[in-house]
One Martini backbone bead per residue (centre of mass of N, CA, C, O) as a GRO file, in nm:
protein
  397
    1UNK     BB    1  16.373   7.016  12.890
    2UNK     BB    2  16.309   7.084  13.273
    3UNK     BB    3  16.273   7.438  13.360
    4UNK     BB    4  16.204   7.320  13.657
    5UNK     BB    5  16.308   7.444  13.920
    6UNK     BB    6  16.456   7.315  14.228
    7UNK     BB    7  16.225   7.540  14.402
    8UNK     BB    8  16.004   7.410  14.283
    9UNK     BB    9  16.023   7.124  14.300
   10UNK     BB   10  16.004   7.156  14.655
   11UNK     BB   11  15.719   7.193  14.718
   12UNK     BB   12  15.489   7.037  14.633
   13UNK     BB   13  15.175   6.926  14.553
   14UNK     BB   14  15.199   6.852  14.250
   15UNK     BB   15  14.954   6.763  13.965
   16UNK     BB   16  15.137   6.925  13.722
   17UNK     BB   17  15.328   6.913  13.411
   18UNK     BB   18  15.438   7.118  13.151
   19UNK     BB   19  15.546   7.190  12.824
   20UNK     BB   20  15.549   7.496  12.659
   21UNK     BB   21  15.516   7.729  12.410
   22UNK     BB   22  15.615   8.067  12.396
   23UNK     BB   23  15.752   8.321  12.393
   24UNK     BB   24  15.978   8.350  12.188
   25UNK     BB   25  16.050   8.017  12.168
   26UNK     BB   26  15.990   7.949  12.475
   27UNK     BB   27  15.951   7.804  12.790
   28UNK     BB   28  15.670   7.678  12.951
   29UNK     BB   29  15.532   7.602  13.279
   30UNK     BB   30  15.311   7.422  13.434
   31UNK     BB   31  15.088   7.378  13.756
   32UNK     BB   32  14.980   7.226  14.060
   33UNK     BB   33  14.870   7.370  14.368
   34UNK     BB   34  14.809   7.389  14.685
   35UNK     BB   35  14.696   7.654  14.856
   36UNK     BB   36  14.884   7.624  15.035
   37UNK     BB   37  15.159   7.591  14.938
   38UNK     BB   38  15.112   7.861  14.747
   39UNK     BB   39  15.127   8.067  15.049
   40UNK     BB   40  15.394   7.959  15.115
   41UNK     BB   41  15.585   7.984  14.824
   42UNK     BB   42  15.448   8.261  14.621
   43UNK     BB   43  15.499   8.541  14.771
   44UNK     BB   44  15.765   8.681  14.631
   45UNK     BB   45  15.653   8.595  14.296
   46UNK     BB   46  15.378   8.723  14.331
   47UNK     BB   47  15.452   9.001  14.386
   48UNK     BB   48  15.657   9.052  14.167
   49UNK     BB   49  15.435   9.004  13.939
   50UNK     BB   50  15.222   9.270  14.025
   51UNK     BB   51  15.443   9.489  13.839
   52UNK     BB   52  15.400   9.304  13.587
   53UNK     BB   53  15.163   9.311  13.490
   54UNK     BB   54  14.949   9.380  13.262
   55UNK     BB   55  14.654   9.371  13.470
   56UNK     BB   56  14.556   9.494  13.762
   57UNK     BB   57  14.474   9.337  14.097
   58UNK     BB   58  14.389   9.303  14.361
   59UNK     BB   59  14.201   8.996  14.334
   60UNK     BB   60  14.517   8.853  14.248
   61UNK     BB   61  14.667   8.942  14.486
   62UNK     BB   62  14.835   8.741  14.744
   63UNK     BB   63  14.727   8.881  14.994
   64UNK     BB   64  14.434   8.821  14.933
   65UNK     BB   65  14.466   8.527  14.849
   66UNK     BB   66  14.557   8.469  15.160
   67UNK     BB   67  14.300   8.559  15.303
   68UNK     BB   68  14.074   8.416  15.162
   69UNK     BB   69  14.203   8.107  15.203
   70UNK     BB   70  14.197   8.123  15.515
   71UNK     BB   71  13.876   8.182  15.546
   72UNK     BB   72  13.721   8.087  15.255
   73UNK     BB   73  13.774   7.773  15.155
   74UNK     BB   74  13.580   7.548  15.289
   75UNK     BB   75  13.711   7.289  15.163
   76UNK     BB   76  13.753   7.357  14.901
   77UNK     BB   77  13.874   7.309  14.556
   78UNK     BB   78  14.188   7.418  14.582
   79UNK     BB   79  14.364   7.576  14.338
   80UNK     BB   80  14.718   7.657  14.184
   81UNK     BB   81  14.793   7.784  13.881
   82UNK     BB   82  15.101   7.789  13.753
   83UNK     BB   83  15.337   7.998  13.548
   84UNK     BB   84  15.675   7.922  13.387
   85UNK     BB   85  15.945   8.072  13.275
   86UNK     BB   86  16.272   8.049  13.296
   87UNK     BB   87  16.212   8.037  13.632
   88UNK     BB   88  15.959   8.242  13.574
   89UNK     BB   89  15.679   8.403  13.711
   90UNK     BB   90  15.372   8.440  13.433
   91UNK     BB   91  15.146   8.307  13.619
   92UNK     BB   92  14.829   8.310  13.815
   93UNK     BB   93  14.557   8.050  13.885
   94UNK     BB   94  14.252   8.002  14.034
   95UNK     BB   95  14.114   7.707  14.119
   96UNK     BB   96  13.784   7.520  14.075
   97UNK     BB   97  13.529   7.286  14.131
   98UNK     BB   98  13.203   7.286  13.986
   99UNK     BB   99  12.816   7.196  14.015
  100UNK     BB  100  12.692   7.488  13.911
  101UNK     BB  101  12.537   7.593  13.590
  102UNK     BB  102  12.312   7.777  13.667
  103UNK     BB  103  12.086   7.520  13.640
  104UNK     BB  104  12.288   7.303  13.601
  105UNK     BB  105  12.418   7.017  13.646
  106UNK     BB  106  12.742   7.053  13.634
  107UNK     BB  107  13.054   7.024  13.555
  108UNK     BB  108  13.332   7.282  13.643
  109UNK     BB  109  13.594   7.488  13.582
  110UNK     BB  110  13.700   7.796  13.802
  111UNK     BB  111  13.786   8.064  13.907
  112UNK     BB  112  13.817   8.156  14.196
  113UNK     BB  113  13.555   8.256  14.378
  114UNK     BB  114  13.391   8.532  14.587
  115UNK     BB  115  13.174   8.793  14.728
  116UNK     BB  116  13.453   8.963  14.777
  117UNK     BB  117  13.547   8.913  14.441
  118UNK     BB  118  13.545   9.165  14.161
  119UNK     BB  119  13.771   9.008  14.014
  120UNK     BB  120  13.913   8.754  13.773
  121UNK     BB  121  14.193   8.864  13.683
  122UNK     BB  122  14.452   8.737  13.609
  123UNK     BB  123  14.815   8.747  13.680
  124UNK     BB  124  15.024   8.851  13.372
  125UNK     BB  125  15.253   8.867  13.240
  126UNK     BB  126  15.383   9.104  13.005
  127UNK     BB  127  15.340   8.917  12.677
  128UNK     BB  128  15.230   8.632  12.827
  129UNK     BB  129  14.920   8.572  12.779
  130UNK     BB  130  14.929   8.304  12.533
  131UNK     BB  131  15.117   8.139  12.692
  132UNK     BB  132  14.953   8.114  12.964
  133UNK     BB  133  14.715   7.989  12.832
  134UNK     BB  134  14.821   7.730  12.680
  135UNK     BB  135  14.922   7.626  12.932
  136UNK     BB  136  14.670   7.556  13.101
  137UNK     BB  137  14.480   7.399  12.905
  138UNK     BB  138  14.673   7.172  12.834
  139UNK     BB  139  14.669   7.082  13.126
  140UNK     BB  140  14.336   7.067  13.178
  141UNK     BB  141  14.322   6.846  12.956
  142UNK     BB  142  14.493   6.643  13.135
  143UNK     BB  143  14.315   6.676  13.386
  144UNK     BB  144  14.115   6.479  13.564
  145UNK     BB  145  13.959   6.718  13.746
  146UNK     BB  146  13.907   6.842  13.510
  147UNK     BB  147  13.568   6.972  13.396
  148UNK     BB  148  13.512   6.999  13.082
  149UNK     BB  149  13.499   7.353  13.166
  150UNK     BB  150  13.643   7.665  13.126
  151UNK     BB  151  13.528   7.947  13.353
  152UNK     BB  152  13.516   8.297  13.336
  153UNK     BB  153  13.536   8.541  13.546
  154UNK     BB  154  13.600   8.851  13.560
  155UNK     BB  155  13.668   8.991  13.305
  156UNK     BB  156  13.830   9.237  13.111
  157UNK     BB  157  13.683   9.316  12.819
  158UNK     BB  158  13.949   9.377  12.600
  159UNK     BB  159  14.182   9.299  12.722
  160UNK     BB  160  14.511   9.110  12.743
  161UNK     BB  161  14.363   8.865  12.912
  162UNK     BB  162  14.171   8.813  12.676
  163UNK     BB  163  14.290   8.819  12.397
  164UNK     BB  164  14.470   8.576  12.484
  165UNK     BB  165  14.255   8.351  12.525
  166UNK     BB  166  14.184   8.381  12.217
  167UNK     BB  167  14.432   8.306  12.090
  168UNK     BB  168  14.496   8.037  12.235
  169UNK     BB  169  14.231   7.896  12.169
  170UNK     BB  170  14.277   7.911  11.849
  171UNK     BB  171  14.544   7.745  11.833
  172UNK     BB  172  14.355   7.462  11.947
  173UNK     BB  173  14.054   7.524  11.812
  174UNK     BB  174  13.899   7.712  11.973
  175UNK     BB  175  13.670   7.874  12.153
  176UNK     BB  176  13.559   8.240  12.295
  177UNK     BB  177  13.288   8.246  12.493
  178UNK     BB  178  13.044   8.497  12.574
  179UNK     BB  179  12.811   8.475  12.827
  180UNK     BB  180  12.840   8.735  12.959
  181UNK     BB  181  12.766   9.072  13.056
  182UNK     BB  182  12.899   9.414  13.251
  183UNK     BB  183  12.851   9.750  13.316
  184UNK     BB  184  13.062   9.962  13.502
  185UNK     BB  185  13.170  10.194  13.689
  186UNK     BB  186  13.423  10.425  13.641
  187UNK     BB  187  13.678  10.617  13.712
  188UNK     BB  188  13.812  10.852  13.472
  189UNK     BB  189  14.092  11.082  13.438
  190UNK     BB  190  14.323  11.382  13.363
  191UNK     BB  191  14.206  11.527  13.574
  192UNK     BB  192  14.100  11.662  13.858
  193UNK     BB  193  13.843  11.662  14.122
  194UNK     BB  194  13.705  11.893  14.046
  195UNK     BB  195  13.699  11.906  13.725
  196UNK     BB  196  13.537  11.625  13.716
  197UNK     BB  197  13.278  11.733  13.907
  198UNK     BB  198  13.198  11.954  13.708
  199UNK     BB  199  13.169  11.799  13.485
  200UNK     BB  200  12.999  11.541  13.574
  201UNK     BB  201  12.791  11.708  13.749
  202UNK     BB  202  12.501  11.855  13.789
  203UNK     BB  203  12.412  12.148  13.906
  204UNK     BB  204  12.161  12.049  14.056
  205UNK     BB  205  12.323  11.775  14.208
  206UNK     BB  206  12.517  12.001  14.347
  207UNK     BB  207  12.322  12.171  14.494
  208UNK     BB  208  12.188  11.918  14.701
  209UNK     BB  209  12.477  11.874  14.811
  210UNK     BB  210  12.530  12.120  14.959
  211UNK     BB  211  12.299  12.124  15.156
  212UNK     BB  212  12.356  11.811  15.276
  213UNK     BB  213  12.602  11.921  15.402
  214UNK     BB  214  12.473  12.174  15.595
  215UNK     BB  215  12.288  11.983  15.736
  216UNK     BB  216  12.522  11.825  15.861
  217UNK     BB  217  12.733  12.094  15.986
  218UNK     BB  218  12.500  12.153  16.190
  219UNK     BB  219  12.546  11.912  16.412
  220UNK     BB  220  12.843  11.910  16.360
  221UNK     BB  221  13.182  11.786  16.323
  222UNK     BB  222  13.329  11.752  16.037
  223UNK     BB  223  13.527  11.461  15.906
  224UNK     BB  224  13.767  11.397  15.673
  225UNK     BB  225  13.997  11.087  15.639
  226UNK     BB  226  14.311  10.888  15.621
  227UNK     BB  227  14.506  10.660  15.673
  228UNK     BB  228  14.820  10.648  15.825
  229UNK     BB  229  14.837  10.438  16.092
  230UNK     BB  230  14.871  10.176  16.187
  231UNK     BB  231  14.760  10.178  16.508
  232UNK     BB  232  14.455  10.222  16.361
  233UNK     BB  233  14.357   9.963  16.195
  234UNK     BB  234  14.183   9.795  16.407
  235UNK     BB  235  13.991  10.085  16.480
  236UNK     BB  236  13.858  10.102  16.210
  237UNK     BB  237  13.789   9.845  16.149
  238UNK     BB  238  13.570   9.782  16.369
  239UNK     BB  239  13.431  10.082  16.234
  240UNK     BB  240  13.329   9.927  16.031
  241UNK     BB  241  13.183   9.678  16.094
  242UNK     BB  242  12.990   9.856  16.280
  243UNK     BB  243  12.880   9.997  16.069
  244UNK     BB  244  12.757   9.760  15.884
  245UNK     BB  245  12.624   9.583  16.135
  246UNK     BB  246  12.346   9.810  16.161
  247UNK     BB  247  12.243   9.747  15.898
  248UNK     BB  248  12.113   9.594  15.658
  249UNK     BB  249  12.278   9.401  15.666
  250UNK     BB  250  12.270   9.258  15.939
  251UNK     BB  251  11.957   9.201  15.919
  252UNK     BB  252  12.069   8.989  15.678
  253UNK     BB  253  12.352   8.853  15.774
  254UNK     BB  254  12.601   8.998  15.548
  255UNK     BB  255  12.774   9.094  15.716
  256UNK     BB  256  13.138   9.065  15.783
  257UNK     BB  257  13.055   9.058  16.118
  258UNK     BB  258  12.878   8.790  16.118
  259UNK     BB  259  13.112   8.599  16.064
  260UNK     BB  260  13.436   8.490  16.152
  261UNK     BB  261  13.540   8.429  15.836
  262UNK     BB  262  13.468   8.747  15.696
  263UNK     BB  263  13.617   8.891  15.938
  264UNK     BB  264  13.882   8.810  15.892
  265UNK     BB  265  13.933   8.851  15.576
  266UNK     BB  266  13.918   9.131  15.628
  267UNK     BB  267  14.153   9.196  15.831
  268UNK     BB  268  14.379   9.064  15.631
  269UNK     BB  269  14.338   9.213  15.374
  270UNK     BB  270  14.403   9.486  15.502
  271UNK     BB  271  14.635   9.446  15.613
  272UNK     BB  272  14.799   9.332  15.358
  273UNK     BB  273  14.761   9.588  15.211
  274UNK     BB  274  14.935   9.783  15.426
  275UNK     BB  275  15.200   9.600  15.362
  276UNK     BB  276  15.202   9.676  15.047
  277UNK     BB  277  15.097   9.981  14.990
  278UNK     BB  278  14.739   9.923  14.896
  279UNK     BB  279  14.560  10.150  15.106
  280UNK     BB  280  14.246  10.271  15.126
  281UNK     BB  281  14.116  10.452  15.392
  282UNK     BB  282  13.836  10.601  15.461
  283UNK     BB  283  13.651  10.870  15.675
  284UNK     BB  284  13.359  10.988  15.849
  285UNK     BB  285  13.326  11.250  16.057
  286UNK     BB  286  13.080  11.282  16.376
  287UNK     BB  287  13.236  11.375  16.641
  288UNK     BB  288  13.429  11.117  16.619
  289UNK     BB  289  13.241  10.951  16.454
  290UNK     BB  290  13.151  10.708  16.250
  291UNK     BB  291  12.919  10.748  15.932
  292UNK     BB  292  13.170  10.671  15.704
  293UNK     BB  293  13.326  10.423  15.515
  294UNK     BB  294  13.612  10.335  15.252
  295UNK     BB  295  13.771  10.081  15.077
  296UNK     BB  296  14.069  10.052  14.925
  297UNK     BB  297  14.267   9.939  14.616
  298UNK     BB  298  14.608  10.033  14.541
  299UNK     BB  299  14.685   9.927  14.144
  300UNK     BB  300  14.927  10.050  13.959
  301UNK     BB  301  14.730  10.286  13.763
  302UNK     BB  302  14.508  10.206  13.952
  303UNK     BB  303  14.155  10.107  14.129
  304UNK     BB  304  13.956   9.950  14.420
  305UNK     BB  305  13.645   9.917  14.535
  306UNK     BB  306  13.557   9.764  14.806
  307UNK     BB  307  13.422   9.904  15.049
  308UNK     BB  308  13.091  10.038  15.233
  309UNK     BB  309  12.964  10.256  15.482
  310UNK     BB  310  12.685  10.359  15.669
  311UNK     BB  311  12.456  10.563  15.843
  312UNK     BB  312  12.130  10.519  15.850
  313UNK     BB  313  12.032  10.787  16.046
  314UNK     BB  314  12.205  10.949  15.802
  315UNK     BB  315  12.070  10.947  15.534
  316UNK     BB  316  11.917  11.239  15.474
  317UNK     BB  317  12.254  11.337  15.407
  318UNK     BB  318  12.448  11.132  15.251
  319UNK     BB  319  12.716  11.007  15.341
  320UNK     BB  320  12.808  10.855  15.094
  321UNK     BB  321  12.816  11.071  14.898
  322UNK     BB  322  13.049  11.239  15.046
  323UNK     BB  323  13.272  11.030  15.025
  324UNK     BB  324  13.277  11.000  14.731
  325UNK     BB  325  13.395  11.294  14.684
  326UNK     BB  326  13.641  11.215  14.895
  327UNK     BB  327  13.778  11.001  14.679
  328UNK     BB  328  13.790  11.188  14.390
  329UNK     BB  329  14.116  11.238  14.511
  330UNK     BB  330  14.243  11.032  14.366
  331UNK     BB  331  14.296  11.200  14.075
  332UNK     BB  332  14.523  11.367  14.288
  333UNK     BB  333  14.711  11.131  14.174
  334UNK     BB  334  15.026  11.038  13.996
  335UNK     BB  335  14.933  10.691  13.986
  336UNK     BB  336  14.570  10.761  13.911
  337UNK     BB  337  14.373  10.696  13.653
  338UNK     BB  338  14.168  10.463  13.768
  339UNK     BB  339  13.870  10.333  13.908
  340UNK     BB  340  13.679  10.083  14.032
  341UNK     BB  341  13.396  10.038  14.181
  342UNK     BB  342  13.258   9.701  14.195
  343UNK     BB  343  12.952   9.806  14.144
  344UNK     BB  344  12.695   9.720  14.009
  345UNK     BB  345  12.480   9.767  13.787
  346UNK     BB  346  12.301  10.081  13.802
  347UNK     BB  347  12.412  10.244  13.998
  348UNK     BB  348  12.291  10.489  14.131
  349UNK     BB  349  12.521  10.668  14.245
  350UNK     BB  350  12.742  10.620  14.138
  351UNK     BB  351  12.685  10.685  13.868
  352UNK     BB  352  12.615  11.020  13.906
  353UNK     BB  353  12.965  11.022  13.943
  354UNK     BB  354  13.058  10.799  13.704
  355UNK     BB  355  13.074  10.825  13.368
  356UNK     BB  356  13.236  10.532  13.307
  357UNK     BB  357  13.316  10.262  13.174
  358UNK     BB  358  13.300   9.865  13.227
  359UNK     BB  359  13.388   9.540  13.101
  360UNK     BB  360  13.227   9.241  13.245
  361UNK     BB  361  13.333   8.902  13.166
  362UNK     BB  362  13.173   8.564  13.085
  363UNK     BB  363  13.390   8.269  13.008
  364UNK     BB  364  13.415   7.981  12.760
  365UNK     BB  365  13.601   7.664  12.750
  366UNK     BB  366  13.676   7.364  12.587
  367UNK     BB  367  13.801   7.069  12.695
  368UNK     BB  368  13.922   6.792  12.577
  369UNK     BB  369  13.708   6.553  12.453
  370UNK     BB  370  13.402   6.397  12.360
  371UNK     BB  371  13.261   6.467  12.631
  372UNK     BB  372  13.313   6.739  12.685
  373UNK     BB  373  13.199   6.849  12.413
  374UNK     BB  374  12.962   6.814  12.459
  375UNK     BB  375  12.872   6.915  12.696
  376UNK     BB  376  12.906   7.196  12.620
  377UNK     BB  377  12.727   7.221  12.388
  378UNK     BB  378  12.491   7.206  12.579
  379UNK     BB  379  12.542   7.469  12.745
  380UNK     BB  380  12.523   7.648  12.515
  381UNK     BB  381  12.238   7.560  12.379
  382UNK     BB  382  12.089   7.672  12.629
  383UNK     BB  383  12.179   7.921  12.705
  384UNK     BB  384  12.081   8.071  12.426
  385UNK     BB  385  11.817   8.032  12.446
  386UNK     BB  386  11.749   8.154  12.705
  387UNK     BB  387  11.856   8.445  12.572
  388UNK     BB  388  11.623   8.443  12.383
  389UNK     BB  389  11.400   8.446  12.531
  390UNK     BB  390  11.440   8.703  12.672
  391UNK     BB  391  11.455   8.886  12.446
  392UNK     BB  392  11.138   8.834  12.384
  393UNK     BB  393  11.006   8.929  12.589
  394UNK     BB  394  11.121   9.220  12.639
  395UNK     BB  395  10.972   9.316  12.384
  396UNK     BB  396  10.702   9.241  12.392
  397UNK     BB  397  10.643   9.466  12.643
   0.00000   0.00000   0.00000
């Protein structure tokens, strides 16, 4: 029987659709929607799934993605597989058809990533994600349009969506295997924003910080404030972007102010956090002008640093720094537990004020069919040689 209820039916643009065994021996249902679609139609049952997510993840709520698809799709292939059990909505997953695995040219699916997303782990309700991938897996198997292998990028390393992956993929007898990690910065504590500052950050470089406060203190008024209004939303975002569109982004053409593709997405997200009451957006002014800005994404009990810039005029004060201990009072929050950087390994800044770390993986499972087992085979063949090579090199030096 087809537990696929009539208000999914009439959604449109389905490209697929599948019937597997999920949690307790109920029925999961794949199916798969073009984004516009998928904007258009799983606005309510996307965002409240994702209070009820295994791992939350701000670059996976509706929100976000209905910013991204709306300014960053440029025309990409772009899919989302809903996953549904008894007529609701158990996980969704946005994909991509990708043409460049690393050096190779290799045609697979990816879950759509773009530079400005920086977790890939999809929300999947709390207990169902061995069904949820079982289920994706399965379509996958089945869709024409799928090449050869899925690759999953910014998964968080041994959390629950990560483990039903590998649980799912063993199920039907593949590996999941790890092609990448890397570790990155967490902020994470169960006491508060002062207690955590002294216990972390080394009394030498607690003290270059304070000289470097009261060197900035002498210019004039500072001030450091969190958004509050709505009203001031929109003068905060052009503050933000001439913000960092003055800096080294901007002479780099990178700044998100630079194209008006990447300047809507980001009005787009902010404001979308903000009517979701996931916005975190703080700001350093030195006499009334901002000199440091930097927003978050807040999805209890975690939270996610999005961008971050600063006036390089006043690099020699370190106001990036100065924004960032005052980031650190979101642990004086009763709903936040830890923040992800969001921000490369080995960040000289963060690192030095964040203790904690986490695991952020790039996996790959091979999808059924002869050509595709080679294919992956051979990609997978290849990529252990190059790690094999590099570590042998590194060893030499």
């Amino acid at each position: 029987m087809d537990l696929v209820t009539p208000k999914a039916m009439a959604r449109g643009a389905v490209t697929a659709a599948r019937l597997r065994p999920g949690a307790l021996g109920a029925m999961a249902s794949a199916r798969t929607l073009s984004a516009p679609i998928a904007v258009d139609t799983l606005e309510d049952e996307w965002t409240e799934l994702a209070g009820d997510a295994s791992e939350p993840n701000s670059f996976a709520e509706y929100w976000f993605f209905a910013a991204s698809a709306r300014s960053l799709a440029n025309g990409s292939d772009l899919r989302v597989v809903e996953v549904q059990r008894l007529g609701r909505l158990i996980g969704v997953l946005p994909l991509a058809n990708e043409r460049k695995y690393g050096r190779m040219s290799v045609a697979f699916v990816q879950n759509w990533c773009h530079h400005h997303l920086f977790l890939g782990t999809p929300l999947i309700r709390a207990g169902e994600e061995q069904a949820f991938w079982r289920a994706v897996l399965e379509l996958l198997d089945e869709a024409p349009w799928a090449s050869n292998f899925l690759h999953l990028r910014g998964l968080r390393e041994g959390g629950p969506v990560h483990r039903g992956l590998i649980a799912a993929a063993s199920e039907i007898g593949r590996s999941c295997a790890t092609v990448h990690r890397e570790r990155r910065a967490l902020l994470e504590s169960d006491v508060g924003s002062a207690a955590y500052y002294e216990a972390t950050v080394r009394p030498k470089k607690r003290k270059e910080i304070r000289r470097l406060e009261s060197r900035l203190d002498e210019l004039g008024e500072v001030r450091s404030r969190r958004l509050s209004d709505a009203n001031d939303l929109a003068i905060w975002c052009d503050d933000f972007l001439a913000l960092e569109r003055a800096g080294w982004k901007g002479a780099a053409g990178t700044a998100l102010g630079c194209a008006a593709d990447t300047e809507g997405f980001f009005r787009h997200a902010v404001a979308g956090a903000w009517a979701a009451g996931k916005l975190d957006f703080l700001r350093l002014d030195l006499d009334g002008k901002a000199i440091a800005m930097l927003v978050n994404f807040v999805a209890p009990p975690g939270a996610f640093s999005f961008k971050t810039a600063y006036d390089e005029s006043y690099a020699r004060f370190s106001p990036g720094v100065r924004i960032q201990l005052e980031n650190l009072t979101i642990l004086d929050r009763g709903d936040i537990g830890w923040m992800d950087s969001c921000a490369t390994e080995n960040h000289a800044m963060i690192d030095s004020l964040w203790s904690s770390r986490r695991s952020i993986a790039r996996v790959t499972v091979r999808l059924s069919g002869f050509r595709r087992r080679i294919v992956h085979a051979a990609c997978r063949t290849l990529e252990t040689a190059s790690a094999a090579a590099r570590r042998l090199t590194s060893e030499r030096r």
